[in-house]
N, C-alpha and C positions, 0 to 999 in steps of 0.2 A: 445498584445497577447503573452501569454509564451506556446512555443510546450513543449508539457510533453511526453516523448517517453518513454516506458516501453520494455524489454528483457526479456529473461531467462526464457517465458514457454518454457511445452515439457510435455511429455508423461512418465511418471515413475509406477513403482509396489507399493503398499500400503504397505507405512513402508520406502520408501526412499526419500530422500530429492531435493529441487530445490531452485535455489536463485535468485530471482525476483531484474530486477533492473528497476530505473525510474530515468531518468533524465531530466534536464529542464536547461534554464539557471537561472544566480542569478541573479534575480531579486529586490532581496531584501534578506538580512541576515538575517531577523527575521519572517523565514516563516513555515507554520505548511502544513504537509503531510498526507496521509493515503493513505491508497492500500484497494479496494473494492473487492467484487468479485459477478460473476452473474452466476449460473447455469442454464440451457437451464430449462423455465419454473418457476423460481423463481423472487424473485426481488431480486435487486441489494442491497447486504447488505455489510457493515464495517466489517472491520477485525482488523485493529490495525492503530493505527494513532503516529506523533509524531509531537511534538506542537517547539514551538520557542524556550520555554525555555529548552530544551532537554527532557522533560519528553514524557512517552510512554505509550502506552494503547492500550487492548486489548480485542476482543471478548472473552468471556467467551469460545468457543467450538472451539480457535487456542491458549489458554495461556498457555503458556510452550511449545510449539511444535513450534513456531513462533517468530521471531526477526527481529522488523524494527528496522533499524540501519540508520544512514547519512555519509556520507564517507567525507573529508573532499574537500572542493569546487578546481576544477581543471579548469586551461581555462575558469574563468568566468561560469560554469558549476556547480550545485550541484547535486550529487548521491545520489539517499536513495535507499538502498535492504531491500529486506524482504526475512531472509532465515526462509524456510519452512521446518522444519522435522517432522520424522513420521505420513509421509503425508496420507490422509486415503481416499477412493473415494469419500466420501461427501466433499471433499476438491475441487472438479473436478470445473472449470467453465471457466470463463474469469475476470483474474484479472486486475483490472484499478488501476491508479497513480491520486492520486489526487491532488493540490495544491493550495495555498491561502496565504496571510499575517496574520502573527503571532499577537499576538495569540489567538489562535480560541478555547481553555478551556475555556479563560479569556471571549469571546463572546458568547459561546453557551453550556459551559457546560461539563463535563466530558467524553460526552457520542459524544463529535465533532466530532470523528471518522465516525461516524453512517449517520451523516447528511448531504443526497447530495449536500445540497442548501450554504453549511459552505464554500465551493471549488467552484471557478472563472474557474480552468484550469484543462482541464481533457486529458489523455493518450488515445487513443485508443484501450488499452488494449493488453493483453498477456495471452492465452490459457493454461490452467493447468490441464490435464487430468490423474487421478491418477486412476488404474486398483487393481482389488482386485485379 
């Protein structure tokens, strides 16, 4: 079992920034992430993913406003954030961490970000409420 714990919601004005973190330990070096998000009433959709071999991908309606990034592994520990700018209240919900072994482009496709079923270990999520 890998705990995947996420940080860094909060409450912000449309148009300012927050910087999501998810961490878990290293379980393996060649592992693919993404960060989801659910709004009260919606299903739970992808937002941006980043696979083993460093490359990144993103929802069409967060690209250029959004950056998953990996930090480098600390105490057996990997970090991946996602900074969020010009954040806008369709942004609002509950964001989840997701994680799996690498690599999950090479298994399911471009679009791995998207797909709940691509992720073994999931975060309990982190609250993002953005006010217009």
């Amino acid at each position: 079992q890998v705990e995947v714990m996420e940080s860094g919601g909060g409450s912000v004005q449309a148009g300012g920034s927050l910087r999501l973190s998810c961490v878990f330990p290293e379980y393996t070096p060649n592992y693919c992430v993404a960060w989801f998000r659910q709004a009260p009433g919606k299903e739970r959709e992808g937002v941006a993913g980043s696979d083993s071999d460093g490359s990144t991908t993103y929802a069409d309606s967060v690209k250029g406003r959004f950056t998953i990034s990996r930090d480098n592994a600390n105490n057996d520990k990997n970090t991946v954030s996602l900074q969020m700018n010009n954040l806008e209240p369709d942004d609002s919900g509950t964001y989840y961490c997701a994680t799996d072994h690498g690599p999950c482009g090479g298994r399911y496709g471009s679009n791995y970000y998207t797909l709940e079923y691509a992720f073994g270990w999931w975060g309990q999520g982190t609250q993002v409420t953005v006010s217009s």
